[in-house]
C-alpha positions as CSV (number, residue, x, y, z in Angstrom):
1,X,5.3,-15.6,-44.8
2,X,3.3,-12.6,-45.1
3,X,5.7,-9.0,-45.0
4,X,6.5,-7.2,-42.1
5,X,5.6,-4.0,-44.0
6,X,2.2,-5.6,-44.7
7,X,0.1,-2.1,-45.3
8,X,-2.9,-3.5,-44.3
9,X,-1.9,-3.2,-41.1
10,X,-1.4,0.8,-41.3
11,X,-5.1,2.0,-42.1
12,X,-5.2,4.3,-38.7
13,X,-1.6,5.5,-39.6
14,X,-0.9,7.0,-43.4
15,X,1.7,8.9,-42.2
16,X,3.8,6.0,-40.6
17,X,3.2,3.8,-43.5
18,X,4.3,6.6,-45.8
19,X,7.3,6.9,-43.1
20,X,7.8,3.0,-44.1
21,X,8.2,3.2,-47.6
22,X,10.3,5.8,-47.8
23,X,12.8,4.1,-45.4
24,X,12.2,1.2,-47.6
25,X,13.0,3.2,-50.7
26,X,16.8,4.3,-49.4
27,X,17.6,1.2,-48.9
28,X,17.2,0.1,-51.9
29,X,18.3,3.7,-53.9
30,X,22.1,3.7,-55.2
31,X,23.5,7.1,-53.9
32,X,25.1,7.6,-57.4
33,X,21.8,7.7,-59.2
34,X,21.0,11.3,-59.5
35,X,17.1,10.0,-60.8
36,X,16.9,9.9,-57.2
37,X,16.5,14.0,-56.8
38,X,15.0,15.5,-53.4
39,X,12.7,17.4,-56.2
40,X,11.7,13.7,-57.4
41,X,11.4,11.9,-54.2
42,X,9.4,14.5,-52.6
43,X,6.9,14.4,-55.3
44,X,6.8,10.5,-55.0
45,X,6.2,10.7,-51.1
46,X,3.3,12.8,-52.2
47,X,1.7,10.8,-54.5
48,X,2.3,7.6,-52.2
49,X,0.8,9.8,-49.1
50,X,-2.1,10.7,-51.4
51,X,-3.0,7.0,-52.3
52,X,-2.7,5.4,-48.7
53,X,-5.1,8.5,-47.8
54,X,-7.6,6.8,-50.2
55,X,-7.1,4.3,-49.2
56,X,-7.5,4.4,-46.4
57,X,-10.5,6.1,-46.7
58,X,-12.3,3.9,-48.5
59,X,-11.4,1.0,-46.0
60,X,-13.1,3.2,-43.5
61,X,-16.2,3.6,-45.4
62,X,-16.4,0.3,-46.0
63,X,-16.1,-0.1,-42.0
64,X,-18.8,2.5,-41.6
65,X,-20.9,0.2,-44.2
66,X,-20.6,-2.7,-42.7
67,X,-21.3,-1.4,-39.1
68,X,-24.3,0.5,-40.9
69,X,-26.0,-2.6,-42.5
70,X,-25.6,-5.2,-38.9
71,X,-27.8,-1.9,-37.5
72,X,-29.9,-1.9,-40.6
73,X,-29.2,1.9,-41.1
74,X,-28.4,1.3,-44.7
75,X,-30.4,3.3,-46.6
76,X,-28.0,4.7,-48.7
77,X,-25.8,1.6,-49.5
78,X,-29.0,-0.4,-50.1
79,X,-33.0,-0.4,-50.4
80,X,-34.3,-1.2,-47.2
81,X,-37.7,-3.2,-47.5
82,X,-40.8,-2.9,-44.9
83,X,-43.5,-5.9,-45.0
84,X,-46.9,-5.3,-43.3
85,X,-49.1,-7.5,-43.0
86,X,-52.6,-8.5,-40.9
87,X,-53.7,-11.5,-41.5
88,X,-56.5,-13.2,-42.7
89,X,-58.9,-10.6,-40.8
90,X,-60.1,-7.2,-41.6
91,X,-57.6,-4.0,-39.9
92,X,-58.5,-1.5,-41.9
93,X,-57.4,0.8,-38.8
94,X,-53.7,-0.4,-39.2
95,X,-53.6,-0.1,-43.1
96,X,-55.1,3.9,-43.0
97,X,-52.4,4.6,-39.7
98,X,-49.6,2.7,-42.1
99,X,-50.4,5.2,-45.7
100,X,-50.6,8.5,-43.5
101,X,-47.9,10.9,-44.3
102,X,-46.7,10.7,-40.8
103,X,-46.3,7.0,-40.9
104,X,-44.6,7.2,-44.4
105,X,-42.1,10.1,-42.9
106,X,-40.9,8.0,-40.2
107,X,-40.1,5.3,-42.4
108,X,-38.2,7.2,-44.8
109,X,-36.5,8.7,-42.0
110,X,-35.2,5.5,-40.6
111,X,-34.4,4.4,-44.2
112,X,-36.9,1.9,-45.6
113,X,-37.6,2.7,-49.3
114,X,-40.0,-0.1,-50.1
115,X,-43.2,-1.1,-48.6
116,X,-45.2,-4.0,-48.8
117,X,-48.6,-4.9,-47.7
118,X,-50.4,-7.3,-47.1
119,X,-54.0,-5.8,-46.6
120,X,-56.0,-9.5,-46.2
121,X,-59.6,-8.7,-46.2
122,X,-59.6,-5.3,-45.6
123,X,-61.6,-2.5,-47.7
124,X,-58.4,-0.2,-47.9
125,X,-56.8,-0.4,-51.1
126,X,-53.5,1.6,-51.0
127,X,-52.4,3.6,-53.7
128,X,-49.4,1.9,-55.3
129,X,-46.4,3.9,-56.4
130,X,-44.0,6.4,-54.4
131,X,-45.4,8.8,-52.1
132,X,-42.7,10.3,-49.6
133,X,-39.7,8.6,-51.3
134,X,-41.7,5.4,-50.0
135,X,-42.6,2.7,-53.1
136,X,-45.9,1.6,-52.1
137,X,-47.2,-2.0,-52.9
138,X,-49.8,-4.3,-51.7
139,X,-51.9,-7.7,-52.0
140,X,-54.6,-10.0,-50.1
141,X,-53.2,-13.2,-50.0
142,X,-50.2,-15.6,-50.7
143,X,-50.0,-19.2,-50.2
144,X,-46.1,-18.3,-48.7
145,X,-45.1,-15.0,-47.2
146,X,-41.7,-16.8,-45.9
147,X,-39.8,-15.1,-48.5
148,X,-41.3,-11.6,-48.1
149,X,-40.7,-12.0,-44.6
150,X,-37.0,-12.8,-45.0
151,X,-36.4,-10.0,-47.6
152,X,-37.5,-7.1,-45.1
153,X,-35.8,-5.3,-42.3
154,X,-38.7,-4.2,-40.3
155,X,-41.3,-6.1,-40.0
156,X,-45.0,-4.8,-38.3
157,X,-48.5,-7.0,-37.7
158,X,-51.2,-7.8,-36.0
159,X,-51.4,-9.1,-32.0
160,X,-52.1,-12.8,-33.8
161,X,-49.6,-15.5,-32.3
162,X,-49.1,-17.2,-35.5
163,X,-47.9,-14.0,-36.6
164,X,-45.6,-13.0,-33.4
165,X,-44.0,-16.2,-33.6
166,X,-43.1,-16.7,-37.2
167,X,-41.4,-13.0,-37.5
168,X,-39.8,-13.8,-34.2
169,X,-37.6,-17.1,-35.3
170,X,-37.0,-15.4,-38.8
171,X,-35.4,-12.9,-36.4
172,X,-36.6,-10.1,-37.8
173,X,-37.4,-6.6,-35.4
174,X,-41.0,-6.7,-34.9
175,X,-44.0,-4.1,-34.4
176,X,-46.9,-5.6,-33.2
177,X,-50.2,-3.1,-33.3
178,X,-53.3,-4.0,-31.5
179,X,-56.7,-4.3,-33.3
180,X,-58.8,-3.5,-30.0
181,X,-61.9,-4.3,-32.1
182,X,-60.9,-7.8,-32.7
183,X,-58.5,-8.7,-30.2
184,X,-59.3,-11.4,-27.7
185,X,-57.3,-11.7,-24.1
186,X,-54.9,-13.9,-24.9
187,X,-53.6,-12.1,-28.0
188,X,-53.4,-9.0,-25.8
189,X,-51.1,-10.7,-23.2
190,X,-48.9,-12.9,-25.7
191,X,-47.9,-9.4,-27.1
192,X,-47.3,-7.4,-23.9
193,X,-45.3,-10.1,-22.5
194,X,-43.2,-10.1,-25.5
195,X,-42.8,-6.4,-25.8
196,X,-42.1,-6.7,-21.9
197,X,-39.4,-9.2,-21.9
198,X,-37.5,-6.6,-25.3
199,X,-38.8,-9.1,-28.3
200,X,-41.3,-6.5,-29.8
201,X,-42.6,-3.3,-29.8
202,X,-46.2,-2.8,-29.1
203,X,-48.4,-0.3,-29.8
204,X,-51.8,1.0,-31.0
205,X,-52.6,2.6,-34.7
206,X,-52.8,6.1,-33.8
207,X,-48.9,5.9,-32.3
208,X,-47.4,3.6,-34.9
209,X,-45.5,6.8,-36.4
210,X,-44.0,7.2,-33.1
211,X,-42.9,4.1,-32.4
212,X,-41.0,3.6,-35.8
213,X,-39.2,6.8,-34.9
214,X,-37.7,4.8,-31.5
215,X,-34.1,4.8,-31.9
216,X,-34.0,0.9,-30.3
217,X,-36.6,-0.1,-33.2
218,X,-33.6,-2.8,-34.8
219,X,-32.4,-3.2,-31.7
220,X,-34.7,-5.9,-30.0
221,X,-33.8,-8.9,-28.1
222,X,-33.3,-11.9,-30.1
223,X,-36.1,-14.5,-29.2
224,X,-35.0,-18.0,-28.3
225,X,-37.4,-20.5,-28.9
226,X,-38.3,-23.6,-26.8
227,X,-36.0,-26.6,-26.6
228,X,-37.8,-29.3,-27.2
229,X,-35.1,-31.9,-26.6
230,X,-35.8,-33.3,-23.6
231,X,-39.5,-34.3,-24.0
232,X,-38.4,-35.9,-27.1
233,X,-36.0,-37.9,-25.3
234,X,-38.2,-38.7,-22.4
235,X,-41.0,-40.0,-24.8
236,X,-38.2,-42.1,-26.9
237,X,-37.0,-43.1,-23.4
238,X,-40.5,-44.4,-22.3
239,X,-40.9,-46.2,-25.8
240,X,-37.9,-48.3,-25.3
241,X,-36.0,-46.1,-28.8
242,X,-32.5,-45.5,-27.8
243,X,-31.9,-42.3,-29.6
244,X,-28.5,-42.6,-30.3
């Protein structure tokens, strides 16, 4: 049976908890001992009102760090990684707007630490290292970039669908910028409708900076994907299968 002074029930109240013990301390002090002095007790009340105000304080900063890191504001509890990435085509565009100082600022200001990119065929090489309390990294290729995707917090690529979709079921918030030199209709109109119906942002190179700076940018709507249930039981159903 848990106790009905249980203190972890007091955090919003030190001064009624500290109430509490003290009321619990008389009952349990013998009148006759003298240890018991106002001069003694007064100084215990302190020290006990001293240590629930810790205490309390840390539970709320562990509130605030919990609240901090579902809204992936957590700079300061935690490194906050970037991934970048365009594909098995040339966007050279993307990679210069992504290294500008500008760029770089608005990350650090929303607190990513680390960047990674993914720079495919391009000509840009990015210099690796720190450059405005950004750590800068890069390569072509990978035969998996699941586990670079899950690791980051932010996530920004090309208009490719491949791309849209496989950032949008790992659930993670999503910029897609638009490579007008490449991009073909239907890349164009998968990514406005997206950004349209809250999945994405969308944007050009020259606003990236901008856009990072939005105070919804790990705020999107969570895409649900297609449910695929019924055809599969309608096809089972015409083959005779009962799927149960």
């Amino acid at each position: 049976m848990s106790d009905s002074h249980d203190l972890t029930k007091t955090w919003g109240d030190i001064d009624s908890a500290v109430r509490r013990i003290a009321a619990r301390c008389e009952v349990y002090k013998d009148p006759t001992d003298r240890v018991f002095c106002e001069a003694a007790e007064a100084e215990k009340l302190v020290e006990i009102k001293e240590s629930f105000e810790e205490e309390a304080l840390q539970f709320r900063l562990a509130v605030i760090r919990q609240r901090l890191k579902q809204e992936k504001r957590d700079s300061w509890l935690r490194p906050s990684a970037y991934y970048y990435m365009v594909g098995s085509t040339e966007f050279d565009a993307l990679i210069y707007a992504i290294i500008e100082q500008k760029c770089l600022e608005s990350l650090s200001r929303i607190g990513i630490t680390d960047l990674l990119i993914q720079i495919g065929r391009g000509k840009v090489k990015p210099e690796k290292g720190n450059r405005y309390n950004i750590n800068i990294d890069y390569y072509r290729y990978k035969d998996d970039i699941l586990q670079d995707i899950t690791e980051a917090d932010l996530m920004i690529g090309h208009a490719g669908a491949g791309t849209c979709l496989e950032v949008l079921r790992s659930k993670k918030p999503l910029v897609v910028v638009v490579n007008e030199e490449l991009m073909d209709n239907h890349q164009w109109e998968l990514a406005k409708r997206l950004h349209e119906l809250g999945h994405i942002f969308c944007t050009r190179p020259n606003d990236l900076a901008e856009i990072i700076r939005s105070p919804n940018i790990f705020n999107r709507k969570p895409f649900i994907g297609p449910d695929y249930s019924t055809l599969a039981n309608t096809i089972l159903q015409h083959m005779g299968i009962d799927d149960a």
